[in-house]
N, C-alpha and C positions, 0 to 999 in steps of 0.2 A: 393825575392829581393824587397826591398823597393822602391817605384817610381821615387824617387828623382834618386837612382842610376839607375837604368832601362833608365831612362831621362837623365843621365846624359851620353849613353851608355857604362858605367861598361859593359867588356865582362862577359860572365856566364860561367865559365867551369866544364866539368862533365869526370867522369873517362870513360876510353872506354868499361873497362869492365860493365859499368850501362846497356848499351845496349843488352846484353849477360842473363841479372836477370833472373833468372824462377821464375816463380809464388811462391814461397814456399820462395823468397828472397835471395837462395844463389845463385854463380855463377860457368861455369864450370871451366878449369884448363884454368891457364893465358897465355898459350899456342894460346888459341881462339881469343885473343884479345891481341894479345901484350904485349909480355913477361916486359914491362914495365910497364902496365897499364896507359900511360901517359893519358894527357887530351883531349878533343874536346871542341870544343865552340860552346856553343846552340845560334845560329843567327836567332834572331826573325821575320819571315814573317811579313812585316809591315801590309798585309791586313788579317792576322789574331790574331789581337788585342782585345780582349774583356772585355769588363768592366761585372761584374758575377753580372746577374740579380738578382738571391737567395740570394745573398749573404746580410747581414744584414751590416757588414762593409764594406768601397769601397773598392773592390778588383778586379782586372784583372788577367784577362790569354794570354802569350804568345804563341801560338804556334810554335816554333822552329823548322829550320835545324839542326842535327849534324854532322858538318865539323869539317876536321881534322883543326889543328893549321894552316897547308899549304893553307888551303884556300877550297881542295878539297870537296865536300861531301863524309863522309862513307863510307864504304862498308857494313856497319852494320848498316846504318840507314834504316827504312823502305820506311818511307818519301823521301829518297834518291836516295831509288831504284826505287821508285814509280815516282819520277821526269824522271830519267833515262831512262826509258821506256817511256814515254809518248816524250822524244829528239829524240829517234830511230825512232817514228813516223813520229815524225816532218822531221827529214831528207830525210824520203818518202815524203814531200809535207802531210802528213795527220794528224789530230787530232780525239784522241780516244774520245767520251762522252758516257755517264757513269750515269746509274742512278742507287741510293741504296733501298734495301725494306728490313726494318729492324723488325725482331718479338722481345717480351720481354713479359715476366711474371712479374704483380703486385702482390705482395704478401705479407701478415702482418708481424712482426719481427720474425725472426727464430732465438732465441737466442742458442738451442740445435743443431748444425746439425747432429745429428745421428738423429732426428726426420724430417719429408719429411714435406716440404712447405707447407702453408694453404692460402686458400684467404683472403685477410684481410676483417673486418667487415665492408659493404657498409655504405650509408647514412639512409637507411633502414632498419638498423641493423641486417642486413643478410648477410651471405658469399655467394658467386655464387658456385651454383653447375654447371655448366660448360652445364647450357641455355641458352647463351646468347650469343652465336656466329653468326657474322654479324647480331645481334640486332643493330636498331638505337635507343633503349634507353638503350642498356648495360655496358655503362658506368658512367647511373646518380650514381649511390653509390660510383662512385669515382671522380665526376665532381669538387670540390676543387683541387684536384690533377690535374687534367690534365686542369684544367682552368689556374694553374700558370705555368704550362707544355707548352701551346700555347701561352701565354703571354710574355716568358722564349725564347720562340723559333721568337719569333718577336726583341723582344731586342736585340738576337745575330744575327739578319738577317737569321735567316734557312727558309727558305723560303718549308713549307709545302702542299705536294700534297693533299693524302688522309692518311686517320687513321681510323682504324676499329677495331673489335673488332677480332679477329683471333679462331678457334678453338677450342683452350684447355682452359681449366680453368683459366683465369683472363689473357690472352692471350692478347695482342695488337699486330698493325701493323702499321707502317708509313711508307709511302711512298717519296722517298725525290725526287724532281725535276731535270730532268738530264741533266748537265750541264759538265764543266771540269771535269777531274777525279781528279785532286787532291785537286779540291774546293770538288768536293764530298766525299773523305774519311776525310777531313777535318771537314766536315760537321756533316757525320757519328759519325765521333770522338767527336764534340762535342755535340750532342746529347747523345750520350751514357754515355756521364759524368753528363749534364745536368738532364738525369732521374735519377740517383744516386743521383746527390744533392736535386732535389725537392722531391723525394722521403721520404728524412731521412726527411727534413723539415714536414713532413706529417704522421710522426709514420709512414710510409711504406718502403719495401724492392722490388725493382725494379731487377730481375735477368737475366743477359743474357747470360745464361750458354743456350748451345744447345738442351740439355733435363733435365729439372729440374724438371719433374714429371715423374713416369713410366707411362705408357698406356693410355698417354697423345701427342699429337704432339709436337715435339721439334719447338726450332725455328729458321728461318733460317736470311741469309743476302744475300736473289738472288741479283746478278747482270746486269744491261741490259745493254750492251755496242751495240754500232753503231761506224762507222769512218764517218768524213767528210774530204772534202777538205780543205784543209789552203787557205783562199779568199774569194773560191766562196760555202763554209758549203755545197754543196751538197752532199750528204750520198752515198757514194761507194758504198754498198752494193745493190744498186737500178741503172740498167739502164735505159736509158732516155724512153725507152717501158714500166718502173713499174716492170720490171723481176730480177730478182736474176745476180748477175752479179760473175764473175768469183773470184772478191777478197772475196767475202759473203762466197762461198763455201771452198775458202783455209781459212780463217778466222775461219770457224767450222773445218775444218781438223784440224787447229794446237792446237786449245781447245782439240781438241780429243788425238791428238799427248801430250799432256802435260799435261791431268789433271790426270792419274793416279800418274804421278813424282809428282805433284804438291801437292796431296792429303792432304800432309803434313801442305801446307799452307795455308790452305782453312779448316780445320778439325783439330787445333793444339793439343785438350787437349784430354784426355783418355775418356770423356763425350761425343764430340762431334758423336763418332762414336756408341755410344748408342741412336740418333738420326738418325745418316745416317743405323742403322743395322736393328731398326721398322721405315720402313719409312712410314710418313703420306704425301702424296707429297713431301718428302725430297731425290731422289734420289739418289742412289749411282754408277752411271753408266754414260760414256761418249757417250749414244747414243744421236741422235737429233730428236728433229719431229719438227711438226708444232701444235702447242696450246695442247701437251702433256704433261700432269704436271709431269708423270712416267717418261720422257727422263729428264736426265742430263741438258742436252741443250735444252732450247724451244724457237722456234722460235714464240713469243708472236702473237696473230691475231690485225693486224694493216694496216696500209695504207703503200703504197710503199713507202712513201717519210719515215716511220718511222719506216722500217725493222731493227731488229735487233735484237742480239742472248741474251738471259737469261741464264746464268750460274746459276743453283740452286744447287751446289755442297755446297757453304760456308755457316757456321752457324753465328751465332748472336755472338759466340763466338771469331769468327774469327779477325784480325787488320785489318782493313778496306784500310790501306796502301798496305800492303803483299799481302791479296784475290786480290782486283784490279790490282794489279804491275804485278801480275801472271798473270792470265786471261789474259790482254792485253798483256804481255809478247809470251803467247801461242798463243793468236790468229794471234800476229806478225808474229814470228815464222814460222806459217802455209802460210801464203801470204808471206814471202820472199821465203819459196820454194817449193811454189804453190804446195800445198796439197792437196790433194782430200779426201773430208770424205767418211765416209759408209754411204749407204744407209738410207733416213730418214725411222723410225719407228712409227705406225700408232697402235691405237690400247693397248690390252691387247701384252705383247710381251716377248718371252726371253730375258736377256742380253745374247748376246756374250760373249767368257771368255776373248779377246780379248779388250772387253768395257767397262767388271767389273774393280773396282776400290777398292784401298786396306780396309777394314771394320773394320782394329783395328790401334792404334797407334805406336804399332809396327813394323807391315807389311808396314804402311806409310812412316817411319823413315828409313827402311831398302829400301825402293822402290826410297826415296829421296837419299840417301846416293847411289845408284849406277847410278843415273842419271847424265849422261854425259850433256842433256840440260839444267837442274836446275846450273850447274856449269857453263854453258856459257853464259847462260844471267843473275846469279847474281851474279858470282864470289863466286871461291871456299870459300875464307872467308868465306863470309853472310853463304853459305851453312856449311857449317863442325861445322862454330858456333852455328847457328840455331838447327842443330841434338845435338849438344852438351847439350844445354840448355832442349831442350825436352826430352834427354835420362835420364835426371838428374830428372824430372818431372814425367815420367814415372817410373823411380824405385822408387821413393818415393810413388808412389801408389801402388807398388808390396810391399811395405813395412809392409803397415795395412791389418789388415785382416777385409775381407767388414762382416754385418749381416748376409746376404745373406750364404757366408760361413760359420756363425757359425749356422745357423738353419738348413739349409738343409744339411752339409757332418758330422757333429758332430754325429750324428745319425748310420754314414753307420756303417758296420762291419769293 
């Protein structure tokens, strides 16, 4: 849209089915979205208005609600739902906060994707062979890059914790500061677009698919949620002794209670679960501890006043709207009816079959689709169309036949 109209507030409208897109660009049957297809109007959050640092022309980004014409929000928006949930809080007197840790792989142009990802050539005119995790000098061969990366991120206000070097080969990490949840998948969101653009400006490809090396760690998108009070910000989770207090413990119940339904939304594409299936600290499991990377859930080592659970379930690939809206969704859930989790886990440890969580997209789509609680806190809409669009996404990967299949079964008898 041209500014002048934008300025001028010209409404923006979009078909309902846009909501609905799979990755591959088609959509499912207009059954999911209203056998009309009519419109919605994208309504620009005024405090998320940005003028695009990268960009060589002046150009802005709005980020938008998708309300119906009525006025309503969505049922298909994510942002919507993710509003949605954080009112249910509210109506308890409580506010969810929320911080993001997002991993990504830097990597030089993959113009073939049947060929696997390279590190791009540094300033040193060398690729990393995958020495340089939490180096404090592992990222000079790509210091242009990520100089207009923190530059980029001052411009849009992202207000940056920490950034390291992660793992795997040409691996990052940032840390985002944790504040609102929907300032923070906001944030998330533009972050993740922001390494995309300064990326390409850069001859580089910034990926944030969940595992986009094998025998490599994937990457994830933990989340660290706390409650406070509406007033007086002190953190439920802590009573006035420093101790764990009864909504902390149904808080982890209902995480427990909702992250295998959930799996779906936290884990969306057929990749992700080739990260949660070799886990590198990527767990696939709803147990809890305390400063356990193996549990699902970790209760991070902090001070009373900053207790608060880590969901390490969701990938880098994940909508940063959805993963949040859920989580706090679950852990609501759990504290409206006082839930009691299992046991925390210490240690090297079994999963319980009762704790494992679905390991393909499949099993996750099929685990969503008979959840009674994914239908009551997002409405069956979001849900039916949601499995719609992924099931359309999934067959189209059943459709090619991977290398992998033709080297190794080609051979058998």
């Amino acid at each position: 849209m041209t500014a002048e109209g934008f300025l001028e507030g010209r409404r923006l409208q979009l078909a309902r089915g846009v909501l609905l897109q799979c990755i591959m660009g088609g959509y499912p049957p207009a059954r999911f979205y209203g056998s009309d297809d009519g419109d919605l109007a994208l309504v620009a959050d005024p405090a998320q208005i940005h003028r695009l640092p990268w960009s060589d022309e002046p150009r802005a980004m709005a980020i938008c609600d998708a309300d119906e014409l009525s006025g309503e929000s969505s049922s298909l928006s994510t942002r919507g739902q993710l509003k949605a949930v954080i009112a249910r809080y509210a109506a308890h007197g409580l506010a969810p906060v929320v911080a993001t840790e997002l991993e990504f792989f830097v990597f030089a142009p993959n113009t073939d994707p049947t060929q696997p990802f390279r590190p791009p050539v540094g300033l040193d005119g060398r690729r990393e062979d995958g020495q340089s995790a939490f180096s404090v000098s592992s990222n000079n061969g790509l210091r242009p890059f990520f100089s207009e990366v923190y530059k980029c991120m001052a411009a849009l206000g992202l207000p940056r914790d920490t950034f390291m070097h992660e793992m795997g080969v040409s691996q990052f990490e940032i840390n985002l500061l944790h504040g609102d949840p929907l300032l923070l998948a906001d944030q998330t969101f533009l972050f993740k677009h922001l390494l995309k653009e300064v990326a390409l400006k850069h001859g580089l490809n910034v990926v944030c698919m969940a595992k986009p090396l094998a025998h490599t760690p994937g990457s994830s998108m933990h989340i660290h949620q706390s409650i406070v009070e509406i007033g007086s910000g002190k953190n439920v989770f802590t009573d006035t002794k420093g101790e764990p207090t009864a909504m902390f413990r149904h808080f982890i119940g209902g995480q427990q209670a909702g992250l295998a339904d959930f799996t779906a939304l936290f884990a969306p594409n057929v990749n992700s679960y080739q990260r949660l299936c070799h886990p590198f600290a990527s767990p696939n499991n709803a147990c809890w501890s305390h400063d356990n990377r193996a549990a699902g859930l970790r209760i991070p080592a902090s001070s009373p006043v900053a207790r608060r659970v880590e969901n390490r379930l969701p990938g880098a690939d994940a909508n940063p709207y959805l993963a949040i809206a859920a989580s706090l969704a679950a852990g609501l859930h759990g504290i409206e009816q006082e839930l009691e989790p299992s046991a925390a886990i210490q240690g090297e440890f079994a999963v319980p079959d009762n704790l494992a969580l679905p390991c393909t997209l499949h099993a996750a789509l099929e685990r969503l689709k008979r959840s009674q609680l994914a239908r009551e806190l997002f409405g069956s809409e979001f849900i039916e169309g949601y499995i719609a669009s992924k099931t359309m996404e999934l067959t189209s990967f059943f459709d090619e036949i991977t290398p992998w299949e033709r080297r190794v079964l080609a051979a058998q008898a």
